[in-house]
C-alpha positions in Angstrom: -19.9 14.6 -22.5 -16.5 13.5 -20.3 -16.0 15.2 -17.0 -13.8 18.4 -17.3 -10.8 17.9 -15.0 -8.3 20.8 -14.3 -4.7 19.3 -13.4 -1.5 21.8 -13.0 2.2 20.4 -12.5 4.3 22.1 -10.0 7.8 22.5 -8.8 11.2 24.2 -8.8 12.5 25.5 -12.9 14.9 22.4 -14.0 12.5 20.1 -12.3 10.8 18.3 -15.7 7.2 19.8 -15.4 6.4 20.9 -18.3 7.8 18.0 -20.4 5.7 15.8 -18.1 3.1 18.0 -19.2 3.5 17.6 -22.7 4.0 14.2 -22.9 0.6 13.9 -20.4 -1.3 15.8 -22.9 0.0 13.7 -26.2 -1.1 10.3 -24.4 -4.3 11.7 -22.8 -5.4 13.0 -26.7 -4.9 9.1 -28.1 -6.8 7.9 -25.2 -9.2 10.7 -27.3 -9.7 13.3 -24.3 -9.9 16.7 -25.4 -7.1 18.5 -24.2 -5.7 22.1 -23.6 -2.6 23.1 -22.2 -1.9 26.3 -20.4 0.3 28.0 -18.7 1.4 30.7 -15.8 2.2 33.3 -16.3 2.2 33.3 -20.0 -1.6 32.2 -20.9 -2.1 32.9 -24.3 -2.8 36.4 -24.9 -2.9 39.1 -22.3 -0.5 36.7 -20.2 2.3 36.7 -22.7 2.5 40.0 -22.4 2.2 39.9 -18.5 4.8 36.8 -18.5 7.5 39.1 -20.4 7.5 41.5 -17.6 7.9 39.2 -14.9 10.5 37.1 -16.3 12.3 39.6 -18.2 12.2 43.5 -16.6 15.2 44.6 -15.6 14.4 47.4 -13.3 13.5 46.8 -9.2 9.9 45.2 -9.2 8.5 45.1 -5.5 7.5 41.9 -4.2 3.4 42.9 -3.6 3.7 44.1 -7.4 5.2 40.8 -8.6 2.6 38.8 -6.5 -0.4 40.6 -7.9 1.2 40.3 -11.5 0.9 36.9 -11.1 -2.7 37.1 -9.4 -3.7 39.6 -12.5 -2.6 36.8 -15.1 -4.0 34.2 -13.3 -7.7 35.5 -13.3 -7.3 36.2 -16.8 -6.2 32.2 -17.3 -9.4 30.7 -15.1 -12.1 33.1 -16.6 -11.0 33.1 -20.4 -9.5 29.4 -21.0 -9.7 27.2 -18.0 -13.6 27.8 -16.8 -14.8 27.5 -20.0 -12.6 24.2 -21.7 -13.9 22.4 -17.9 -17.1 23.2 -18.8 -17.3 21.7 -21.9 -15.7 18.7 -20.8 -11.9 19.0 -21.6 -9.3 18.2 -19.6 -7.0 21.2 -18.7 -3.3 20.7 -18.1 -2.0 23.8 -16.5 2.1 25.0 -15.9 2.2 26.5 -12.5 -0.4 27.8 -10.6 -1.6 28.6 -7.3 1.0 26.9 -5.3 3.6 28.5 -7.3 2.6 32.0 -5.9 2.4 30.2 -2.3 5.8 28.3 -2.7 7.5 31.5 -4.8 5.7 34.7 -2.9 4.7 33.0 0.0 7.5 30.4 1.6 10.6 32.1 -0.8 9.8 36.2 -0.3 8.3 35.6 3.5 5.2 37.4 2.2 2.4 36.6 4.6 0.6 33.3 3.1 -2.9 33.4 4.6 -2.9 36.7 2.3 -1.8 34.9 -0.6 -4.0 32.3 -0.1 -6.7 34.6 0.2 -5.9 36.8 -3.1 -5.4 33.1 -4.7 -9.0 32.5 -4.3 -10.0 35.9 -5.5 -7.9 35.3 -8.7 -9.6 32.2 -9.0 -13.1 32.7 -7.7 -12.5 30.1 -5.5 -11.4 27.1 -8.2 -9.2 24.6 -7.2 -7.3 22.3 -9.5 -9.3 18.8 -9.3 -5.3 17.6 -9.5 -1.9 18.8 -8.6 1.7 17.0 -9.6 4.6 18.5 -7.7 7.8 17.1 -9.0 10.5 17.5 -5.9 14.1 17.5 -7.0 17.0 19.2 -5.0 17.9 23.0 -5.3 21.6 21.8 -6.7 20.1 19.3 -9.7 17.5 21.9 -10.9 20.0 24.6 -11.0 22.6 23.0 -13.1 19.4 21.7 -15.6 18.8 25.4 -16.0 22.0 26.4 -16.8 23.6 29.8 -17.2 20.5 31.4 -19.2 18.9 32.6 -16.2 15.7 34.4 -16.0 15.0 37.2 -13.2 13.2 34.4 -11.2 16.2 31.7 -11.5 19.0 33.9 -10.0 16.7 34.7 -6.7 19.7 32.2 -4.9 20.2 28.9 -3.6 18.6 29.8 -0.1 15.5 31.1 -2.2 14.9 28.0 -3.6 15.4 25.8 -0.6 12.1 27.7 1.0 10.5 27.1 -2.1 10.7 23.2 -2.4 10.2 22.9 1.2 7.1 25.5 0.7 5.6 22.6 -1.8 6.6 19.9 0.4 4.5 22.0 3.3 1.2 22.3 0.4 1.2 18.6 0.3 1.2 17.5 3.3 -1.8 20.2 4.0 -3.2 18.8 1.2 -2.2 15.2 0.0 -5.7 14.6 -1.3 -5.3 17.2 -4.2 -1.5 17.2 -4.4 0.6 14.1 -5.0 4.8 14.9 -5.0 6.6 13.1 -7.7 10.3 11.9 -7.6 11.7 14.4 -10.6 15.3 12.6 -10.1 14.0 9.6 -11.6 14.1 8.8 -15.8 11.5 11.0 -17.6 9.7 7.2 -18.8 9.4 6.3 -14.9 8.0 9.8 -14.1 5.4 9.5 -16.7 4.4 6.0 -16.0 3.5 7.4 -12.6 1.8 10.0 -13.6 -0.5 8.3 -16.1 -1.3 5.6 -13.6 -2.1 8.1 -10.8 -4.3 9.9 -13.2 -5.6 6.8 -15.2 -7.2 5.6 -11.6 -9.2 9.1 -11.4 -10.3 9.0 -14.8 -11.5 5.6 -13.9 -13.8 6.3 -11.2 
């Protein structure tokens, strides 16, 4: 049976994760890996339902309550789908996790981050992605890739989104072992060459 790895892909909305994802998990499936793709918040199930409310409520949600939110679906992710697809040897490509709630909650609401860090690894019974892409782009290009269809998390400002990129920028450094930054200004092709080599090399050991 092939090692189960657990990778997630970080950074700002705009910034080209999750088709890097995508396109990951359609080459690592010819190369015949068995893959699932997740998300957070959203896992499927419970997390849809948990995802609507963060993205979408309209009435004031407290910044503890929209941390724990995020904590609540991210158990539910790690003990339904990514424990057990690891264990059986697939490779898990996850959209956002830990370092989302440390960039987002952490460096972007001034919540106290040796907290988060420590409900993180509640959540998560102390798993750590095995990998972790962070594409950087600047606060201006992701906003205009979003658009005008904002979601509650999108409109937090420009200021708000400066602490978060530099918040990732701070988990790498802290961590460059684990988390490798990614150029997102460059062509979709050139991002996913770079990816697939970076990951082709641990595969290969």
């Amino acid at each position: 049976m092939k090692k189960g790895l657990f990778i997630t892909f970080e950074g700002a909305d705009g910034c080209g994760k999750t088709t890097q994802l995508n396109l990951l998990a359609e080459y690592l499936k010819k190369q015949g890996y068995d893959v699932v793709v997740t998300r957070e918040p959203g896992a499927k199930g419970l997390g849809e339902k948990i995802r609507e409310i963060l993205l979408n409520y309209d009435g004031v949600v407290s910044d503890r309550c929209e941390a724990f939110l995020f904590l609540a679906d991210r158990a539910q992710n790690i003990d339904v789908i990514v424990n057990p697809a690891v264990s059986e040897g697939k490779i898990v490509l996850c959209d956002r996790h830990i370092d989302s709630t440390v960039a987002y909650q952490g460096y972007g609401r001034g919540q106290d981050i040796e907290r988060i860090n420590s409900l993180n690894n509640i959540a998560t019974n102390g798993r750590k992605p095995d990998l972790t892409f962070v594409f950087d782009i600047d606060v201006e290009t992701s906003q205009k890739r979003v658009g005008s269809n904002k979601d509650r998390m999108e409109r937090a400002g420009i200021d708000f989104h400066n602490r978060v990129r530099n918040g990732y920028l701070e988990l790498a450094k802290n961590e460059p072992e684990r988390i490798r930054v990614i150029d997102a200004t460059k062509s979709i092709e050139d991002i996913q060459f770079e990816v697939r080599n970076i990951l082709d090399l641990i595969l290969s050991t």
